[in-house]
N, C-alpha and C positions, 0 to 999 in steps of 0.2 A: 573675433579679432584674430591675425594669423602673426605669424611670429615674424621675423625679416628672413631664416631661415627657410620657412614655406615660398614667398616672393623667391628668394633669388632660386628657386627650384622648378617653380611655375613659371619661370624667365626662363631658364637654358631648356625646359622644353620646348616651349615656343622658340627658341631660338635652335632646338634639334640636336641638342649639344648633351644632353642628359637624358635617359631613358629611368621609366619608373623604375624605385625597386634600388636604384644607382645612388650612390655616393659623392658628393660634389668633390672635386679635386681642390686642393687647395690654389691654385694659378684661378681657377675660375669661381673660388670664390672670394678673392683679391678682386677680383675684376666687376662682381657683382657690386660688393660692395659702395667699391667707386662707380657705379650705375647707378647703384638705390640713391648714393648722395646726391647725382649728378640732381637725377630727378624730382629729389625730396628738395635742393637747393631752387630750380626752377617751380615749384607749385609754393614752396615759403615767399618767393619773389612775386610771385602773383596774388601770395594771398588767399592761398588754395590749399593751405597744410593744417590740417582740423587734427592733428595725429604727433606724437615728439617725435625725432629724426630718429631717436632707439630705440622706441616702442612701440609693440604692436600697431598694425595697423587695422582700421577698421574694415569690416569683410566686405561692405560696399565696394571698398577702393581698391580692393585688392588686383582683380580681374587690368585695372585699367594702369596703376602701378606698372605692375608687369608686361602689358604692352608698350609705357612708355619705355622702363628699361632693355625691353627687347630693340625698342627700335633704335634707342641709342648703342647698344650693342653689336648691331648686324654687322657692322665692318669689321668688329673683330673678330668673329668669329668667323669671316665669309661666308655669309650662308646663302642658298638658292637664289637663284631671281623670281620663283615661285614662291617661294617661303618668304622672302624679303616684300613682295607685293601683298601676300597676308599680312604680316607683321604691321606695314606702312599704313594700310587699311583699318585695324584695329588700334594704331595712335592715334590717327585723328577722330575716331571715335572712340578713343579712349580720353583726350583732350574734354571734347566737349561734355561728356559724359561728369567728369570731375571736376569742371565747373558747375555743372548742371546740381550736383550733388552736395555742393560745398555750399550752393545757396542758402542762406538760412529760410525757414519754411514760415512764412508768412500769412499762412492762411486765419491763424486768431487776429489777425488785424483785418480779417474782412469784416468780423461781427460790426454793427450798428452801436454808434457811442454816444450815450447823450451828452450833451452841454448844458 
């Protein structure tokens, strides 16, 4: 499980904005924040939030979390048309990914059931 502190650190990398070793500023982590909600509010709306909005999140979703809020972040930060073409890339397979994941796993309902 990683903490929301880990997420929003793993965001402003990919988003170029924080270098390891680096200390989050406080403007940018107001801004996370309101990223993690943005995010965690659209995967509750869909039915896709296996995790509390203040609690760790599970290390599956982590990777895929932090691509959505990168991608909802890029205009803030202005980042590259290079970097923003990565980022754009890794949310829509960060999308299906975490529905892919949130499915619940079906497979004990393949066994044979008598009647």
């Amino acid at each position: 499980m990683a903490t929301l502190a880990k997420v929003y650190d793993g965001t402003l990398e990919l988003l170029g904005v924080l270098s390891l070793g680096k200390a989050i500023s406080t403007n940018d982590l107001a801004r996370m924040v309101r990223a993690y909600d943005q995010v965690f509010d659209e995967l509750k709306d869909s039915g896709l939030d296996s995790w509390a909005s203040s609690g760790p999140i599970p290390d599956k979703f982590v990777t895929h979390v932090e691509a959505l809020m990168a991608y909802n972040s890029a205009d803030t930060y202005s980042v590259s048309n290079a970097r923003y073409q990565r980022i754009a890339s890794k949310e829509v397979k960060a999308r299906r990914e975490i529905r892919r994941l949130s499915i619940a796993d079906h497979e004990s309902l393949d066994e044979p059931v008598d009647y």
